[in-house]
C-alpha positions in Angstrom: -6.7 -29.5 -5.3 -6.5 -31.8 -2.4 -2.7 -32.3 -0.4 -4.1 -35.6 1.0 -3.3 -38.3 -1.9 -5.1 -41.2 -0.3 -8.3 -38.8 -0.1 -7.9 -37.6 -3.6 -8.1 -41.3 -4.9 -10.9 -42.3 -2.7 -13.0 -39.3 -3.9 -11.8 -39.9 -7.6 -12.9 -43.6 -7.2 -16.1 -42.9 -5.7 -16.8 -40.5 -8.3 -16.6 -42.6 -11.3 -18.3 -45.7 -9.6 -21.6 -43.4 -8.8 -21.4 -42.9 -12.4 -21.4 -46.2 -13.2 -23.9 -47.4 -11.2 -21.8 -49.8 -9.9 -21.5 -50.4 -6.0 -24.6 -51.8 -4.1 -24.3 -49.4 -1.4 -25.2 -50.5 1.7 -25.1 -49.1 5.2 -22.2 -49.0 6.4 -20.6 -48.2 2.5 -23.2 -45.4 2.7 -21.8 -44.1 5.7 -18.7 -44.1 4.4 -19.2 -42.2 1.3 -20.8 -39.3 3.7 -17.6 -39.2 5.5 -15.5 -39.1 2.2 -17.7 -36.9 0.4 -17.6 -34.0 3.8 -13.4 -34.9 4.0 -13.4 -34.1 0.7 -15.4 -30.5 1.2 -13.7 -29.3 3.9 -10.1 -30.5 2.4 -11.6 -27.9 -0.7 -13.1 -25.0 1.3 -9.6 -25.1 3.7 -7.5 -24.9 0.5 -9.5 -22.5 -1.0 -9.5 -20.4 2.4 -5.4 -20.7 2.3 -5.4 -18.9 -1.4 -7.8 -16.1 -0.7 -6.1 -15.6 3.0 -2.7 -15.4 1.0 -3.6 -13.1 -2.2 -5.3 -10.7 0.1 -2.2 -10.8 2.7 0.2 -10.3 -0.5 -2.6 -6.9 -1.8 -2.0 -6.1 2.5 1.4 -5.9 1.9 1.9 -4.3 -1.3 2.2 -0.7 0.4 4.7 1.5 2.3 4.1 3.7 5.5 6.1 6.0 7.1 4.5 8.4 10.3 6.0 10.3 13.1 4.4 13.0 15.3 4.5 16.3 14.6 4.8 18.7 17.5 2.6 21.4 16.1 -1.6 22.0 15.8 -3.2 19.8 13.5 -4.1 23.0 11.4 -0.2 23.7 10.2 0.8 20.1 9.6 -2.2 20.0 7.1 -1.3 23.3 5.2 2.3 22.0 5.2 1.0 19.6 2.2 -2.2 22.3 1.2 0.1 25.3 0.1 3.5 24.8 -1.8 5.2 28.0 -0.3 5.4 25.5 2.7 5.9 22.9 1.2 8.6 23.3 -1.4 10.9 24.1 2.2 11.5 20.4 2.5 9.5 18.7 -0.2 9.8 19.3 -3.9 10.8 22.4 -5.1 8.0 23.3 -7.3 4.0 23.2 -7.3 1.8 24.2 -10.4 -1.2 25.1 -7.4 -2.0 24.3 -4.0 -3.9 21.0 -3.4 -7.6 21.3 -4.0 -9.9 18.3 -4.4 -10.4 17.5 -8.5 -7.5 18.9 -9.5 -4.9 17.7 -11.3 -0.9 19.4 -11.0 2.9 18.8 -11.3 5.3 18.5 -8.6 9.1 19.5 -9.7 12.0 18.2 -8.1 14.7 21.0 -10.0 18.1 19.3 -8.7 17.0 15.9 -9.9 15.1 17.4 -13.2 12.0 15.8 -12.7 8.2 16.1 -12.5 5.5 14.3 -11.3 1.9 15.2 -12.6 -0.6 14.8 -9.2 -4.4 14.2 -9.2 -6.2 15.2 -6.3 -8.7 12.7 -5.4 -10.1 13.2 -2.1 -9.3 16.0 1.0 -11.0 16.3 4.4 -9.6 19.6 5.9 -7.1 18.5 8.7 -7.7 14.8 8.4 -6.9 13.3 5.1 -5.6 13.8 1.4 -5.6 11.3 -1.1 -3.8 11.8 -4.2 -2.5 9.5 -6.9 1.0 10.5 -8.8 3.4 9.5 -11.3 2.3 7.7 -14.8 2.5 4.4 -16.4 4.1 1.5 -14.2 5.2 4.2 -11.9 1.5 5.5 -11.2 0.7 4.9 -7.3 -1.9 6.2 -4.6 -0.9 8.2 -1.6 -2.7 9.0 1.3 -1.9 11.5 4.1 -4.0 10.8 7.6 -3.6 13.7 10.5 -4.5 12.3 13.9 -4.4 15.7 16.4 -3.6 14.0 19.6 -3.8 17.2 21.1 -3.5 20.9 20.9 0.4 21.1 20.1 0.8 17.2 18.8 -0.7 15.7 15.5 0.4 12.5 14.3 1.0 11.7 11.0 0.7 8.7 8.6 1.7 8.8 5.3 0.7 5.7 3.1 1.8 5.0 -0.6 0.2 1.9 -2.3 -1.3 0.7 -5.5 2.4 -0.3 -6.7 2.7 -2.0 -10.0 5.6 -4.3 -11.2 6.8 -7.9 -10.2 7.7 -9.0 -6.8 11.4 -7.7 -7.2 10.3 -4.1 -8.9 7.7 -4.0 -6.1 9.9 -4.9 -3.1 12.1 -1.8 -4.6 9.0 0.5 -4.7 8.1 -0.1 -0.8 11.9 0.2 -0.2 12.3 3.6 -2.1 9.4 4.9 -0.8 9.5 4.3 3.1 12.8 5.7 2.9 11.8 9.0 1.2 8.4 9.7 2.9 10.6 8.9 6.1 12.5 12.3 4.7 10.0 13.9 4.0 8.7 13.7 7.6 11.7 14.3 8.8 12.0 17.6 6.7 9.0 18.9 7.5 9.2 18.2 11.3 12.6 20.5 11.4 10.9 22.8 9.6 7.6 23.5 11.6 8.9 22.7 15.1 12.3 24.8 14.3 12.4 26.6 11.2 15.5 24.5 9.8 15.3 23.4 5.8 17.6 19.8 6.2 17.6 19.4 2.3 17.2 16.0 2.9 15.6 15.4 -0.3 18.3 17.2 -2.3 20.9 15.2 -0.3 19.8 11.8 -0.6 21.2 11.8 -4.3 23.7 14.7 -4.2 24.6 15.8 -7.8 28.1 15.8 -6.9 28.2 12.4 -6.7 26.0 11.8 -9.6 28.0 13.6 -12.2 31.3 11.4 -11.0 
């Protein structure tokens, strides 16, 4: 508990001999067991301050954020994410339903074979949406915030947290998904600001290569 040794032994010491009735305490040995007795305190509240400062700074760090501005109204980045006809143009490439609060769908990447089932927790109409996705040890949160910085600009924030796994699987997680929430803001800024589909998506693990 304590990193001071010589404290340690002095409050161990002084411990067992109030047990045992043995010191005659006098005033200065009175004084001094205050002083050991605080030293002692504060050397337990300071350690205990380090631990709770480091678990919540290691549950702070356990998430991944991508965010870029988007040089169209607030309005159209937000159906962007709403409606899967917009969407699936540089996202996934299939929705079961748009985004509505409560319910629960599937997202399909076709090229990669693979589906995601999606539960709509919480959407404020061109400010947030908070979803959680996958299952199992890959279940995580996600949540979209749209900043309109003005009439043509919204800025937005994309956060995915709630990761599960060991430090190694997590460290993965963050990686893996920075890098494709970073595409997917990428994709979607081509696509609203210039109608251009980059397929970044499909081409961050072209099949070409996958079937070699």
């Amino acid at each position: 508990m304590f990193h001071n040794s010589t404290t340690q032994a002095r409050c161990t010491r002084l411990i067992y001999s109030a047990k045992g009735q043995a010191l005659k305490i006098d005033p200065m040995t009175a004084v001094f067991i205050i002083f050991i007795i605080t030293e002692c305190r504060n050397l337990y509240y300071t350690q205990l301050l380090s631990v709770i400062k480091y678990r919540e700074m290691k549950e702070t760090a356990n998430f991944a954020q991508s965010e870029l501005g988007i040089r169209k109204p607030v309005k159209e980045v937000f159906e962007a994410f709403i409606n899967p006809d917009i969407t699936t143009k540089f996202w996934y490439t299939h929705s079961t339903g748009k985004l509505e609060e409560g319910v629960i769908l599937q997202w399909k990447w076709e090229m990669y074979n693979l589906v995601i089932p999606v539960k709509v927790f919480e959407i404020v109409e061109n400010q947030k949406i908070l979803i959680e996705w996958g299952e199992g040890i890959h279940k995580s949160t996600v949540v979209w915030e749209f900043n309109s910085v003005n009439d043509n600009l919204t800025f937005l924030t994309i956060k995915n947290y709630n990761f599960q796994g060991n430090d190694d699987e997590l460290l993965s997680k963050i990686k893996d998904s920075t890098k494709g929430f970073t595409f997917v803001l990428s994709g979607l800024k081509a696509w609203l600001e210039h109608k251009i589909q980059l397929r970044l998506i499909e081409d961050a693990f072209p099949k070409e290569l996958m079937t070699k």
